[in-house]
N, C-alpha and C positions, 0 to 999 in steps of 0.2 A: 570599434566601438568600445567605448572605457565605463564600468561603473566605479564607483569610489565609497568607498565604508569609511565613515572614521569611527577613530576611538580615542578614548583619554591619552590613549598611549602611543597607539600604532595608525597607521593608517594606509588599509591595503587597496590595492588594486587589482581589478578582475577582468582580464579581456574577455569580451563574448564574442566569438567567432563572426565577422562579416560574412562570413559563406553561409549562414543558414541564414540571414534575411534575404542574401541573395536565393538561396534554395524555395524560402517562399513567394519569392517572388516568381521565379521562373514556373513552381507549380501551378497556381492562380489562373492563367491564362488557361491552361490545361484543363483543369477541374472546370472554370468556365464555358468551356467550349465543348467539354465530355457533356454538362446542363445541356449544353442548347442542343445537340445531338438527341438526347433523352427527350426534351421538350420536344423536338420538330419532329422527333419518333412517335411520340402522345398520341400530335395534334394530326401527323401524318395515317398514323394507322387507326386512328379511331376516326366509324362507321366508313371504310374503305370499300367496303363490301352490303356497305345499307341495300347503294342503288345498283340495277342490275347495269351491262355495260350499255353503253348508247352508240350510235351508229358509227361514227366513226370510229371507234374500239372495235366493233365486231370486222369493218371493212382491213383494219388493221392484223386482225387476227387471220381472216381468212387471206392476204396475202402472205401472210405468214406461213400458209400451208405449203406455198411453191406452186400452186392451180392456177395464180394469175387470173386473165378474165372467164375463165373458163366457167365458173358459176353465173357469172352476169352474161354470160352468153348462150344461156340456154334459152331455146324458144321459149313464148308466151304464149298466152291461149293454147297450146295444146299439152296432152299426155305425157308425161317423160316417167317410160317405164323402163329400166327400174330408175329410180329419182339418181342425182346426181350426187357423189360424193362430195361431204363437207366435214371441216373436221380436221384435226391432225392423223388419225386414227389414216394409216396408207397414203398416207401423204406424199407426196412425189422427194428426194432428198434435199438439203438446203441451197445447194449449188443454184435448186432450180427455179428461188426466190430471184436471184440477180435478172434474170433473161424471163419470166413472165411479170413484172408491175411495168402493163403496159397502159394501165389505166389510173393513173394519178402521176401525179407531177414528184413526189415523194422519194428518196433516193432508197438505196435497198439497204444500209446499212444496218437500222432500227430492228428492220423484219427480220433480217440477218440472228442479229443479237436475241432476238425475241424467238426465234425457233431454237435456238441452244439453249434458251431459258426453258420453253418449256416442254423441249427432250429432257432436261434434265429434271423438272419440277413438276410439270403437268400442264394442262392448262385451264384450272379452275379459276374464280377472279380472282382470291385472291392471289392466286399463284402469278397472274400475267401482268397484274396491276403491283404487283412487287417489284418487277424491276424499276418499273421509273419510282416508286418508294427508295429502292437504293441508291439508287442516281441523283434521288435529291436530297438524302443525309448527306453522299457522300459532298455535293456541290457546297452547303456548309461549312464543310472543314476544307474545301478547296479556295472558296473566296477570303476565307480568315485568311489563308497561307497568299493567297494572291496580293491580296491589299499591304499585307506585310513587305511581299518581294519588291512593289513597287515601291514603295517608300512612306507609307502610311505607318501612324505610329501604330501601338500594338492596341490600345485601344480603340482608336478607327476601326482597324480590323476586325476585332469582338461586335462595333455597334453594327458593323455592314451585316456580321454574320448572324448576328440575332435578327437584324430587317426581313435577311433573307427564310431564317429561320420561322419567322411570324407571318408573312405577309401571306393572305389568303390565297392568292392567285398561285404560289409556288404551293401550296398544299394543297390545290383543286388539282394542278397539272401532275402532282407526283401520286394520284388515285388514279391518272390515268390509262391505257393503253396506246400511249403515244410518244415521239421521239425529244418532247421538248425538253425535261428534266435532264435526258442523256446528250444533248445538245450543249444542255447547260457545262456539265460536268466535264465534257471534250475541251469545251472553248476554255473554262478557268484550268484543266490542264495547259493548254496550249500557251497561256496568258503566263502563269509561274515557269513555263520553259524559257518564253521569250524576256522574262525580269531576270531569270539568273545569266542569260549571254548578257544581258547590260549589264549585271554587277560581278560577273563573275569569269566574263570573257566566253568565246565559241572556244566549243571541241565538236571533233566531227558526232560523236553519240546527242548534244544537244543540237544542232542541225538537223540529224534523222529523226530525231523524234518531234522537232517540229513541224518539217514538212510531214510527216506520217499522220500530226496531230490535225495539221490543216485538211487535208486530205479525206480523213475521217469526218472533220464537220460539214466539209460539203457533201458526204456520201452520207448526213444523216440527215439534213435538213437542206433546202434551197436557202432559204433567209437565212443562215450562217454565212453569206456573201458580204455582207455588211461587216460581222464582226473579221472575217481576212480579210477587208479590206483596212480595218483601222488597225491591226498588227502590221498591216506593211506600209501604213502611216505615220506609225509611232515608232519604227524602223527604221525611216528616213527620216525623220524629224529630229530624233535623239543618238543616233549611231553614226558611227564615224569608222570609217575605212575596211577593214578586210568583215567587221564586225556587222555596219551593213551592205555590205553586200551580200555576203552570206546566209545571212537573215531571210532579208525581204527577197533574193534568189530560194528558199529552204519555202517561203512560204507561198512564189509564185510557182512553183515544181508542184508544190500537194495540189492549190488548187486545178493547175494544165493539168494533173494526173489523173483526179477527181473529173473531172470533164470530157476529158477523155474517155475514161471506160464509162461511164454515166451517158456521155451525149446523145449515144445512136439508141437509148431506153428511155430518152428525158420527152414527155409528152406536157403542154402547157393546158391542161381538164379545168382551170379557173373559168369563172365566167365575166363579160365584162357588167360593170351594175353591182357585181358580187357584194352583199352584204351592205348595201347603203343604205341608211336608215333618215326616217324625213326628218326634217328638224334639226339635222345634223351635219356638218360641213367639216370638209377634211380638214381646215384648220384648225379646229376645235377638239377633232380627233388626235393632231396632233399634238397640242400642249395636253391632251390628258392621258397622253399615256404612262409618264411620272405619278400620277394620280391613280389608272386602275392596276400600276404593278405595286401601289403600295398600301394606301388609305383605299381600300375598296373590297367591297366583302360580296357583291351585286352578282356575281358569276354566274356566267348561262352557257349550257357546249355549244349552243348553237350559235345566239350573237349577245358575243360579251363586252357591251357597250359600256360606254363612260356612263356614270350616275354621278358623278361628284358637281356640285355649284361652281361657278366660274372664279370667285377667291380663290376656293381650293386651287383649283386646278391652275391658273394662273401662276400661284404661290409657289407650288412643287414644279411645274413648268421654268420658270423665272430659278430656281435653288438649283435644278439640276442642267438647264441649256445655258443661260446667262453669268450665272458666280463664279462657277468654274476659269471662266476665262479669265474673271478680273482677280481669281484667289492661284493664277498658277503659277503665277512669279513665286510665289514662297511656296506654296504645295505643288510640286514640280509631281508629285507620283498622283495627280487629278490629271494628267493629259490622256493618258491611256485608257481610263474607267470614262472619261467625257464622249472621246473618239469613238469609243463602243458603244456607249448607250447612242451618240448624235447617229453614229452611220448605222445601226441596226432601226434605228425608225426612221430616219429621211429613206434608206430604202424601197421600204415600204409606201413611202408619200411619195416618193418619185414615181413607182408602179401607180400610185390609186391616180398620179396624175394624169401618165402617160394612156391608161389604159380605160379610162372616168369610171375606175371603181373605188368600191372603198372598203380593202383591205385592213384598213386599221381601224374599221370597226370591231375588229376580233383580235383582241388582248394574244390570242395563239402565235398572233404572227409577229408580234415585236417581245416575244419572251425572249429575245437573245439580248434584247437591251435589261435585262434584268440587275442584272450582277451589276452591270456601271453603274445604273440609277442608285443600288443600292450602296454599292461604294463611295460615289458621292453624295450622297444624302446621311453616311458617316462622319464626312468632313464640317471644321465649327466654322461659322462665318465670325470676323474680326468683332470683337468687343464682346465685354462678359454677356450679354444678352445672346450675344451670336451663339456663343460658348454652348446655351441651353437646347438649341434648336434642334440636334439631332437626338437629343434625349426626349424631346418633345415627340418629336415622328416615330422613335419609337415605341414609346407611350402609345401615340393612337392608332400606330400598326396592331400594339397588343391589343386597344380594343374591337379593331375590326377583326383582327381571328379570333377572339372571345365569338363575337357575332357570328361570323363564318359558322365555328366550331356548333353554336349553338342552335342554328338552323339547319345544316349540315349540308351534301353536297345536293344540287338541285336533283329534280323527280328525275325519274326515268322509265320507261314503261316495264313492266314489275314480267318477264317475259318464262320466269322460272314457271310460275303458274300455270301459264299456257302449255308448254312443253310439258308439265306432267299432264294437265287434261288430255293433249295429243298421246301420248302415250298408253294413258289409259284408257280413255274413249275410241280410238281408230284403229280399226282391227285389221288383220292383215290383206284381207279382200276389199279395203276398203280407196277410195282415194282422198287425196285431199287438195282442195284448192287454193291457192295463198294470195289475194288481194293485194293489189295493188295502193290498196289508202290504208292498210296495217302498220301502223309506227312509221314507217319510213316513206316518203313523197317521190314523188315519180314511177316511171313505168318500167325504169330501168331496178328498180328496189323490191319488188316482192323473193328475187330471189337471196336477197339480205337480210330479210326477215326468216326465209326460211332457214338460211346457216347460221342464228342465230335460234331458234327453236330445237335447231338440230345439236347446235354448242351447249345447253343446257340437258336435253334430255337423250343425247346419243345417237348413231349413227339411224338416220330415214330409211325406213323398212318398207314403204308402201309409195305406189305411182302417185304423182303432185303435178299439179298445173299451175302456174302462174298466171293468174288472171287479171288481166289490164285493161280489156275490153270484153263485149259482146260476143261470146263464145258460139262457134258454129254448128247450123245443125249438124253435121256430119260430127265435128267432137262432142256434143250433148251425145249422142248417139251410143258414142263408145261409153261414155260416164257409166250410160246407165247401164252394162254390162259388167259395176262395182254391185256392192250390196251398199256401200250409204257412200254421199255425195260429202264431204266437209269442207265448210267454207273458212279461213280465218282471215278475218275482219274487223270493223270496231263499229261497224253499224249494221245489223243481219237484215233489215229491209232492202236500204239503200244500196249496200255491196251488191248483194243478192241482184237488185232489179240492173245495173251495170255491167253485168256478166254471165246472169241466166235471166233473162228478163219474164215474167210470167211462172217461174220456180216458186215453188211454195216454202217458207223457213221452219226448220221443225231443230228442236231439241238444244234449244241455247245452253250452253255450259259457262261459265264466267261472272265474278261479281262486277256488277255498277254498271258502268257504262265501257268499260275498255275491258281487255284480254279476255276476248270472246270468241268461243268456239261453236260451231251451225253444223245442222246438214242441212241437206235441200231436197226436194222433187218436184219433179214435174207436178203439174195439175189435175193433170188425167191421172197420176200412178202415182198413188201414196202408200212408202215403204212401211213397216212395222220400224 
């Protein structure tokens, strides 16, 4: 680049260096992307720790200890003196996570990761809701580099990673106690291994770490079967000779490996019906899941259903299943990001088919289609109009994590409270009963609630009963060999007549209507 001075007399000439435009140029992205880092940090760790953990986090944790079912296997209705350990606090070693989850379908990797987390950090919330915090900064800077290896320009890249950076659902999941963020960040490693053998050719180190990488996804998640399955699609579709074979061999080895040491611990705890909601039909569930991974702010742990109008959904449906195909002649690096998003939700639909449930009513199970939707929802569709569209979705990703941000992450039962009332109210002669209709449903859950009061205020010092039914006279008998009876519950009449029926309620602790703490007696014998 030349500037030019004249003068009456002379007239000189001044090179200015092409390498510092190129040097700003090459920073820009950098500095860009250090932002979105920063921003997804913000929006990520602010009120991370508002709400206390919900059920699945706790069920999470306490696999984590390596006890396996051993807490959900303690009697009901009777005595268990002394109570059962909960807790990391003498927790069996980590080994011993792989060989007891024999109660969820869930692979041990997570838990794995998650007890090294918090040997080394603790396990307060926010200490355990940290990891998947890190997992999904670090998945940011993994999809920019992804979108780039396949062939997206560099601004593609940026707009995927700000999508991924904004979109509420990835910032509800990375508050969690769960493996999907760390799902995320396996599969976009796995994804930039398998973009540099296409452009850069195999060596045996990218083979092992592909198959190590496959391997890894299915040892953290079941529905990572979708996204190995479009890695050894886009394998065979795009690779030629020693290249793939190599390949899509690297990535059927992790998963036979994965399967392998997994299969004789793989239990199928779904249920069939699972999560079907009325009014709502798997087809409909499936065009909107481009809609609640991106324009949706609506999140619930329990069922995280579509809310978006049918444009919407149709719209972002139609942009990220349909265009794709007609835009891949000239965006040849759209096959890979399609393949992932189509086969991580048909997955899932082929299950709710096969089994008449409906799985994709929960946003959880197709978070592995994430990252594609989001990379293709960076790409412009033809004509200067088209040109706008993905600055468009970004836009109104921003303002649903404004939204998100400003309602914050839904309730959760506030369980800290209780645990100090227990604490301080229940003495060591005393016992305490734990309901079965307390925050968590079913008969199999009162001892989830207890590790969960126990997780907040420290190791159970005093005998507890699980009460699920009509306690017998022979156990009322020994009760009353306590000095006080505590019940926790969230209704002191109704728990009460369920479980000691004709017991009288004395001494509620707790505000409102929930996180409530009782004793009880007999009728005939009223304690001080």
């Amino acid at each position: 680049m030349k500037l030019e001075i004249s003068h009456p007399v002379t007239t000189v000439q001044i090179e200015k260096p092409a390498a510092a435009a190129g040097l700003r140029r090459s920073w820009l992205p950098l500095f860009i992307l250090t932002a979105l880092v920063a921003i997804g940090a913000f929006l990520r760790f602010d009120q991370i720790t508002r709400q206390d953990l919900w059920r699945d986090e706790y069920w999470t944790l306490c696999l984590a200890t390596g006890r396996g079912q051993m807490l959900v296997q303690q009697p009901r209705n009777q005595v268990v003196d002394p109570p059962p350990p909960a807790g990391f606090a003498g927790a069996p070693p980590w080994w011993h996570i792989w060989n007891s989850i024999q109660t969820t379908s869930h692979p041990p990797l997570y838990h794995i990761a998650l007890r090294f987390w918090v040997d080394a950090l603790g396990d307060g919330d926010l200490s355990v809701r940290g990891m998947s915090f890190f997992f999904s900064l670090g998945s940011i800077v993994l999809l920019y580099l992804a979108v780039k290896a396949s062939g997206g320009k560099q601004w593609q890249a940026m707009t995927a990673a700000a999508i991924m950076t904004l979109a509420p659902v990835q910032i509800y999941y990375s508050q969690q106690v769960r493996p999907y963020t760390m799902l995320e960040f396996i599969a976009l490693a796995a994804a930039i291994v398998l973009m540099r053998i296409e452009n850069r050719g195999i060596s045996p180190l990218k083979v092992l770490t592909l198959a190590i990488a496959t391997a890894a996804m299915a040892l953290t998640h079941y529905f990572s079967a979708g996204l190995i399955a479009a890695m050894a699609l886009y394998a065979l579709f795009r690779f030629r000779g020693r290249a793939r074979i190599a390949t899509v061999s690297a990535i059927f080895i992790g998963g036979i490996l994965a399967a392998v040491v997994w299969a004789p611990h793989f239990g199928d705890y779904s249920l069939v019906d699972y999560g079907r909601i009325h009014g709502r039909n798997l087809f409909h569930l499936l065009l909107s899941v481009p809609q609640r991974l991106t324009l949706d702010s609506n999140v619930d742990p329990l069922l995280m259903a579509d809310s978006g109008s049918w444009p919407l959904v149709i719209a972002l449906a139609v942009l990220v299943y349909l265009v794709p195909l007609y835009l891949m002649r000239r965006e040849r690096w759209l096959l890979f990001w399609w393949l992932s998003a189509s086969a991580s939700t048909l997955l899932v639909f082929a299950l709710d088919v096969a089994r008449h449930s409906a799985l994709l009513t929960f946003t959880r199970y197709v978070i592995p289609a994430a990252p594609g939707v989001y990379a293709i929802l960076a790409g412009p569709l033809p004509s200067r109009l088209g040109k706008l569209v993905p600055w468009i979705i970004l836009l109104g990703v921003g303002i649903y994590a404004a939204d998100y941000s400003s309602a914050g992450p839904p309730s959760s039962p506030d369980l800290k409270i209780i645990s100090h009332m227990v604490r301080r109210e229940v003495l060591p002669d005393d016992v305490v009963i734990v309901t079965g209709s307390y925050y968590f449903a079913g008969s199999d859950e009162p001892p989830m609630t207890y590790f969960a009061i126990a997780h907040y205020g420290g190791p159970w010092n005093v005998p507890v009963l699980f009460g699920t039914a009509v306690i017998s006279p022979q156990v009322q008998a020994r009760l009353l060999q306590f000095h006080r009876i505590w019940v926790l519950g969230i209704s002191p009449d109704s728990d009460t007549a369920k479980i000691l029926p004709g017991w009288t309620v004395r001494g509620i602790h707790g505000p409102g209507d929930s996180n409530l703490l009782w004793y009880v007696t007999p009728k005939s014998q009223v304690k001080p």
